[in-house]
C-alpha positions in Angstrom: -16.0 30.7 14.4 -15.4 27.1 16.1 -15.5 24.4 13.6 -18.5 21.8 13.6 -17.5 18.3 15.6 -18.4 15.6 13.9 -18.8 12.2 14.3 -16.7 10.1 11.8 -16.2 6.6 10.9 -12.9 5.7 9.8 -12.4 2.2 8.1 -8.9 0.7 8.8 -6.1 1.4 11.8 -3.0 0.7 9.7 -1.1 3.4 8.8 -3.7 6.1 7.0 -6.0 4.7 9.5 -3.9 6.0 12.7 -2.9 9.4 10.8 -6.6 10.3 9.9 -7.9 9.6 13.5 -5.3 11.9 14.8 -5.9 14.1 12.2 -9.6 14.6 12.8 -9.4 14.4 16.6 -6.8 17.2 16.4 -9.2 19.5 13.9 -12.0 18.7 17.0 -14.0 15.7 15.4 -14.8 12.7 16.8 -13.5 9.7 15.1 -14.0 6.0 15.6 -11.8 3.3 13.7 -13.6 -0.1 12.8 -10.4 -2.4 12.3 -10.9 -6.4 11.7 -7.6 -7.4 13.0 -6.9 -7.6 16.9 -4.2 -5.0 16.5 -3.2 -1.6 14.9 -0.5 -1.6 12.0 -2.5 -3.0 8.7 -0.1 -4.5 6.1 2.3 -4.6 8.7 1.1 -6.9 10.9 2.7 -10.3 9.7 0.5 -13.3 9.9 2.7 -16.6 10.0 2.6 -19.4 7.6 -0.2 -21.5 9.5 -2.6 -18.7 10.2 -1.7 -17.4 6.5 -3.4 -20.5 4.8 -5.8 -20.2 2.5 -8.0 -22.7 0.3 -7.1 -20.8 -2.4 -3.2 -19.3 -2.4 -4.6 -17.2 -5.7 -7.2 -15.2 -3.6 -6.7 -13.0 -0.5 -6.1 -14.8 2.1 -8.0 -14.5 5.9 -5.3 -12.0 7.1 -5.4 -8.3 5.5 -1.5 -8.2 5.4 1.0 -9.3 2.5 3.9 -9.5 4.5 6.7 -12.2 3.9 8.7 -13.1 6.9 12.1 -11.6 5.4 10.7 -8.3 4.2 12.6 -5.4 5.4 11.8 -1.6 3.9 12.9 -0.6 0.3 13.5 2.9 2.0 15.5 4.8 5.0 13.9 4.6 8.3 14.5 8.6 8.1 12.4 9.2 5.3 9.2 6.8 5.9 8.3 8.4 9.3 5.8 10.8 9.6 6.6 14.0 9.6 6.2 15.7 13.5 6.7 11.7 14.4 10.7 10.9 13.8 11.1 6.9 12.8 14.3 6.9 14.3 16.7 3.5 16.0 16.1 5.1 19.7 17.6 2.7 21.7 15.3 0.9 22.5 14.9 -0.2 19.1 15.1 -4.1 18.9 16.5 -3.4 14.9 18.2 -0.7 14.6 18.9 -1.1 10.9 18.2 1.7 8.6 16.1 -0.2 6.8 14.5 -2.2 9.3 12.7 -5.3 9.1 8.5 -5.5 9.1 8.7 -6.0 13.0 10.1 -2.7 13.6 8.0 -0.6 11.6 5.0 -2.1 13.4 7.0 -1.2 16.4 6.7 2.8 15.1 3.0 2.4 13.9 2.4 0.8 17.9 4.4 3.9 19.6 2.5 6.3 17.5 -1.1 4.7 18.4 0.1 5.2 21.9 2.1 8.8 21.9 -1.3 9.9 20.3 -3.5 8.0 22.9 -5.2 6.5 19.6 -6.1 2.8 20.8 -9.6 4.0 22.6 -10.6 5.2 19.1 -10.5 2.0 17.8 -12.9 -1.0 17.7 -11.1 -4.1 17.3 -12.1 -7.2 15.4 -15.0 -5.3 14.0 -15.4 -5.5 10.4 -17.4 -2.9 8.1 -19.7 -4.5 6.0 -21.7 -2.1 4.5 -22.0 2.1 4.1 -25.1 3.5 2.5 -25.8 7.5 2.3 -28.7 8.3 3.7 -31.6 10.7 2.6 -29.9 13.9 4.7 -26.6 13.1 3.4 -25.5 11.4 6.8 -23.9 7.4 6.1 -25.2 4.7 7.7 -22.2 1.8 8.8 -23.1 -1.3 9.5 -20.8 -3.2 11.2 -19.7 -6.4 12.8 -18.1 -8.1 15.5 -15.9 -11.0 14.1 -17.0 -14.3 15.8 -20.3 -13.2 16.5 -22.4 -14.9 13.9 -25.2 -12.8 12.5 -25.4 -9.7 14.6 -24.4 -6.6 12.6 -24.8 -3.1 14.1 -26.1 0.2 12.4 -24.9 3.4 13.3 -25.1 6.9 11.6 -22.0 9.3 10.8 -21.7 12.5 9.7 -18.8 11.3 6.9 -16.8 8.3 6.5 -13.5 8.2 5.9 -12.0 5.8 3.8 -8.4 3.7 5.1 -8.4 0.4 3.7 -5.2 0.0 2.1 -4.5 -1.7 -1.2 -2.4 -4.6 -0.7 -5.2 -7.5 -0.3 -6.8 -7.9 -2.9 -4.2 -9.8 -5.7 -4.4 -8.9 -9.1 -3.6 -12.3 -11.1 -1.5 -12.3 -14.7 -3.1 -13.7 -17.4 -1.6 -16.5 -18.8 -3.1 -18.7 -21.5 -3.3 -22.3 -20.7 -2.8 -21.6 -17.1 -6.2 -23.2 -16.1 -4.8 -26.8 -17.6 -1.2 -26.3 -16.2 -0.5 -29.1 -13.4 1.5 -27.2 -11.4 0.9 -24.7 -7.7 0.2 -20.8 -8.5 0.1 -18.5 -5.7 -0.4 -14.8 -5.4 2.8 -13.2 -3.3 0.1 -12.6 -1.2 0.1 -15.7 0.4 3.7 -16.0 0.6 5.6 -16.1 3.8 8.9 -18.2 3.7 11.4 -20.0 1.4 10.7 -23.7 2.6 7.6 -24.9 1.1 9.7 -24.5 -2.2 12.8 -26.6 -1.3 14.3 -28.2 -4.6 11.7 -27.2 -6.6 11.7 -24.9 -9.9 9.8 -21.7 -9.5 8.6 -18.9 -12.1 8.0 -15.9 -10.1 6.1 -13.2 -12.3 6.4 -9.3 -11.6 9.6 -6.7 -11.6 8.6 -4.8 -8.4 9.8 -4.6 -5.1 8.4 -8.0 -4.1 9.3 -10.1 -6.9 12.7 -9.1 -6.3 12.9 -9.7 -2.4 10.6 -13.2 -2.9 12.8 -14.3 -5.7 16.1 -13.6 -4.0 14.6 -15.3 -1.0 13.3 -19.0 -2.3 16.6 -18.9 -4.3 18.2 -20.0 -1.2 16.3 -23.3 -1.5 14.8 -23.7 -4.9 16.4 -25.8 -8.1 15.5 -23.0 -10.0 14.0 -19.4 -10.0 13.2 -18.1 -13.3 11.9 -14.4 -13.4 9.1 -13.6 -15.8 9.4 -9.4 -16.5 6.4 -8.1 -18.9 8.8 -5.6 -19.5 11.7 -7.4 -20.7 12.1 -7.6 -24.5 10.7 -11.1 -25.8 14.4 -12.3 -26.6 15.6 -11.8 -22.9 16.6 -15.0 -21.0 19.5 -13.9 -18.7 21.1 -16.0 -15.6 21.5 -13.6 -12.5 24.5 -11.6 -11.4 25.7 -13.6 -8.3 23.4 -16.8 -8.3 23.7 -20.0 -10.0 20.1 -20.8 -10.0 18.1 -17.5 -11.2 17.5 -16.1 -14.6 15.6 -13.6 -15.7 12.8 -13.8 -18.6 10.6 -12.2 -20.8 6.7 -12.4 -20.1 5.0 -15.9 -20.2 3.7 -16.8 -23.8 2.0 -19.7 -22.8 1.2 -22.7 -20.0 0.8 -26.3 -21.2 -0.9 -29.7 -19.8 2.4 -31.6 -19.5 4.0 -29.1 -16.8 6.3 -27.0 -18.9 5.7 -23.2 -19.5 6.8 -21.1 -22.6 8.3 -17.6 -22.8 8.1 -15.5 -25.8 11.0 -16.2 -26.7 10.2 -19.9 -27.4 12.1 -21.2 -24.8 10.3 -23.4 -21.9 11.1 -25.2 -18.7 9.3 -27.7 -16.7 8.6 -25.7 -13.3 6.5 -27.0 -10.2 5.1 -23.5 -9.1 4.2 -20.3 -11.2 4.4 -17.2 -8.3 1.9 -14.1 -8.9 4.1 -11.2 -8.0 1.8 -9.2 -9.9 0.3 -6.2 -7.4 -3.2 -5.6 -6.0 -6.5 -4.3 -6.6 -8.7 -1.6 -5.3 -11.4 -2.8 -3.5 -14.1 -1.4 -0.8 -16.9 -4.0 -0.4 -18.8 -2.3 1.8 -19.3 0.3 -0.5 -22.5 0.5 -3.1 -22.8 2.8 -6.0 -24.3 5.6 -3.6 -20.5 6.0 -3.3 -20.5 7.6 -6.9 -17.3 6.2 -7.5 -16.5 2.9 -9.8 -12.9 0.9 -10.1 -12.0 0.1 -13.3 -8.8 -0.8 -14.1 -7.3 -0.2 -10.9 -8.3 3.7 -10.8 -10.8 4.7 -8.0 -13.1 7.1 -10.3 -14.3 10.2 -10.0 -11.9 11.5 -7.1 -10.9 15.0 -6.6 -6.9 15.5 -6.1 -7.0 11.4 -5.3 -9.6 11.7 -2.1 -12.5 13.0 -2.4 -15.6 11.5 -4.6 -16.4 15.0 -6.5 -20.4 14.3 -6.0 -20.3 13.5 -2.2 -17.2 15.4 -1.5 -16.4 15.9 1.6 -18.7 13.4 3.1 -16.8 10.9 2.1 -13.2 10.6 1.4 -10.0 7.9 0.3 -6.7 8.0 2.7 -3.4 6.2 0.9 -4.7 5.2 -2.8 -1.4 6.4 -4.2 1.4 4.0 -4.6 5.6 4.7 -5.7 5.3 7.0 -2.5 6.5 7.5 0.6 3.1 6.8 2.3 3.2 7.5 5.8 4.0 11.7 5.1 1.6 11.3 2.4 -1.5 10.0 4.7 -0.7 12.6 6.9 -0.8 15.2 4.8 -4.2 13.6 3.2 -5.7 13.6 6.8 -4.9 17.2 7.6 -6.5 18.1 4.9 -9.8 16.0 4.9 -9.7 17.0 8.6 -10.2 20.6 7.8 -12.6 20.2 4.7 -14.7 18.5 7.0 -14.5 21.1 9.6 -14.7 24.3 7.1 -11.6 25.8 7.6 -10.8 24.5 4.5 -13.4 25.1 1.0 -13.1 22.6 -2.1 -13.9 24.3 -5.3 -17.5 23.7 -7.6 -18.0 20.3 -8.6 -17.4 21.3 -11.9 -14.1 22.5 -11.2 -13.2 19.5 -9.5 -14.2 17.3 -12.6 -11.7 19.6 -14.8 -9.2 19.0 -12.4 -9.7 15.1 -12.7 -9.8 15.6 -16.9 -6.7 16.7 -16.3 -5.2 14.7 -14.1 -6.2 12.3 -17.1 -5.0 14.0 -20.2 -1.5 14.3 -18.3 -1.4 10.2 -17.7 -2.4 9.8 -21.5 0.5 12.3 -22.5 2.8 9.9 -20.6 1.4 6.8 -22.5 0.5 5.1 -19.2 -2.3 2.9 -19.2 -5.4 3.4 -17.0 -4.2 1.0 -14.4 -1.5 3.7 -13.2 -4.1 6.7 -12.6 -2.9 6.5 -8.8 1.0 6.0 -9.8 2.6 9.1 -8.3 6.3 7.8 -9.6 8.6 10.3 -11.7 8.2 13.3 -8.9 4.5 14.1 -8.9 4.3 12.6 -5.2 6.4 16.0 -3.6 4.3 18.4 -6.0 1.4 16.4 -4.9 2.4 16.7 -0.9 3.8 20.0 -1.0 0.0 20.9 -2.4 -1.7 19.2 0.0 0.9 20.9 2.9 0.0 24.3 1.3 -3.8 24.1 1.4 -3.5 23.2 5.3 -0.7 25.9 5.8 1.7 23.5 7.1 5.4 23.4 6.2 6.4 21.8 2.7 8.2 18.4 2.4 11.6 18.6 4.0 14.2 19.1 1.4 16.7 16.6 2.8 13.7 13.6 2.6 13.1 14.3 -1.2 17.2 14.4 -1.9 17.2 10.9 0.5 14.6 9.9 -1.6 16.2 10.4 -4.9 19.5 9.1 -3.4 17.6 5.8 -2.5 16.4 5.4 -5.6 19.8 5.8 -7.3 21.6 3.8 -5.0 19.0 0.8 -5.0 19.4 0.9 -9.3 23.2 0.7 -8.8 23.3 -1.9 -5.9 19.5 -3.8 -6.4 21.3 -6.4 -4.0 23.2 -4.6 -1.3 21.4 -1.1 -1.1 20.0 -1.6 2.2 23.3 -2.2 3.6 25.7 -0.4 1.9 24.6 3.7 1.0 26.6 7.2 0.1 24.2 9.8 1.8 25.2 10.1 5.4 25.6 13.5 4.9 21.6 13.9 4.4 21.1 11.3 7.7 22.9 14.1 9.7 20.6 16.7 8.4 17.3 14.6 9.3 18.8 13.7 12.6 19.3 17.3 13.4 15.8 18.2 12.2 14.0 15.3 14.1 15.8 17.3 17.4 12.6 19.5 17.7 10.7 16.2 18.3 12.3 14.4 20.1 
């Protein structure tokens, strides 16, 4: 029987935006894609310094994306393509690096948009500002044009699918006496280059990926960059392999009026700025609670396999929420499979056996001790059970075998050179086999 086509909105053309519109239009559906920006690519389109101001360098700033003007991928350029859609350095690649700077992955995200003849699905600088379910089921969007003061349109879709992203919204550290402290705090957020912080001594809080690169990178001009790590012991107060100006911390214990800041291990420096490297929140304004799903904590609640809300599955669905992925095979693999749940191809189970899925999803985070906050964290090797799943339930092929060992390698060479891994590797042996896979594609 031929599936229904319906008519879909799709919120976002970043990343899990582009993959779900070619998703759906492939399953027979017709998307459109409301995206504020004038452009395709999400997070990575970089906004620079001027346009990046904000009144308040805590909050999120005009511009969806966090990018820093340095930022180059923590992973190969061979495993963060999608999967029938090879990220390779063709030549005409302006950086051909393996791990490639922000431009060139926008660059990918541009060519894909285009192979896929994606750009007439998309409404530019059109914001959603509000989806409410209607009596039948159906989702009223309403919608606006950015500039045009007061006029919002209202249309009615069959589902809506959900493309956001995750890395807008900052989520701030807590830090007593912060409120009274003298001194600049910003959220990485806002950050886009090493100059504003010339000669100046800097705190940067966080042990992720972008505390690492934005602490490396004001180094280069600051008095002083001291690294605050929650997860540190409270004795920890370390200078840096390789810089003369960096040490590493445990957590903040305390601000105070007269400028300085204390660690828990008693010892405290005068410092000028206090940098939030401290992740992001969950957050879909445009939703209401006819969404059935709440955020607390940083987990998007009740959601079926990390997707769908279980009491208005499949009318409305998330693309991307997980994070310590490789996203762009994971959105695919999410779209293929909201694509054919929305067309029928593909049946979810009872509502009740979705909620016993989700109980367990829970019980196995509370086995691992991780707090509530990591209900999307897909680190320790869930993420390929997770794909090879979702690759099952759409009949598709599962997760290459040389991306997960790249993977793994990654991680193991980034632990054993944190500064140099981008440059210097040991697994050319599994860039051969992806090159000679991509062939097909190419």
């Amino acid at each position: 029987m031929p599936s229904p086509s319906l008519r879909l909105a799709v919120v976002g053309a970043g990343a899990a935006g582009l993959a779900a519109a070619r998703e759906l239009r492939r399953e027979g559906h017709a998307p459109v894609v409301f995206e504020r920006a004038a452009a395709v690519g999400g997070t990575w389109l970089y906004a620079a310094p001027a346009s990046a101001a904000t009144a308040d360098p805590l909050g999120a700033a005009a511009t969806h994306s966090s990018l820093y003007a340095s930022l180059r991928t923590n992973l190969p350029r061979e495993v963060m393509g999608f999967l029938d859609f090879p990220f390779t350095a063709a030549s005409s690649a302006v950086d051909a690096r393996r791990f490639p700077g922000h431009q060139e992955v926008l660059r990918y995200l541009e060519d894909f948009a285009r192979r896929f003849d994606l750009y007439g699905l998309v409404r530019f600088e059109t914001e959603v500002v509000g989806v409410r379910r209607e009596a039948g089921g159906r989702w009223a969007v309403t919608s606006r044009k950015l500039g045009e003061k007061g006029e919002q349109d209202e249309e009615v879709y069959d589902a809506v699918v959900v493309c956001n992203g995750h890395y807008t919204e900052p989520r701030i550290a807590s830090i007593p006496g912060a409120d009274a402290w003298p001194g600049k705090q910003m959220h990485s957020h806002n950050y886009r280059v090493p100059e504003p912080f010339l000669d100046q001594v800097v705190i940067v809080i966080g042990a992720s990926a972008s505390a690492f690169d934005i602490s490396r990178d004001i180094a280069s001009v600051a008095k002083e960059v001291h690294i605050a790590d929650r997860s540190a012991p409270a004795s920890t107060c370390e200078q840096q392999p390789g810089y003369d100006n960096m040490w590493l911390h445990s957590m903040i214990d305390r601000a105070q009026e007269d400028g300085s800041v204390v660690f828990q291990d008693g010892n405290s420096i005068k410092a000028d700025v206090i940098m939030h490297c401290t992740g992001y929140l969950y957050d879909f304004p445009f939703l209401g609670d006819d969404s059935t799903i709440s955020v607390d904590d940083n987990c998007v609640d009740p959601l079926y396999k990390h997707v769908f809300p279980i009491e208005v599955a499949p009318d409305l669905s998330f693309i991307g929420l997980p994070w310590k992925v490789i996203p762009f095979p994971l959105f695919e693999l999410q779209s293929k499979w909201v694509a054919r749940v929305l067309s029928g191809r593909i049946k979810l189970p009872s509502k009740d056996e979705m909620m016993e899925d989700v109980k367990a999803t829970y019980l196995r985070r509370e086995i691992r001790g991780w707090p509530k906050r990591y209900a999307h964290n897909f680190s320790g090797g869930y993420q390929f059970e997770y794909d090879d799943w979702l690759a099952e339930q759409c009949g598709h092929p599962p997760i290459e075998e040389w991306r997960k060992l790249m993977y793994a390698a990654n991680s193991k060479n980034k632990a054993a050179r944190p500064e140099s891994y981008r440059d210097e590797w040991d697994d050319d042996h599994l860039v051969a086999q992806a090159n000679e896979d991509f062939k097909k594609y190419l």
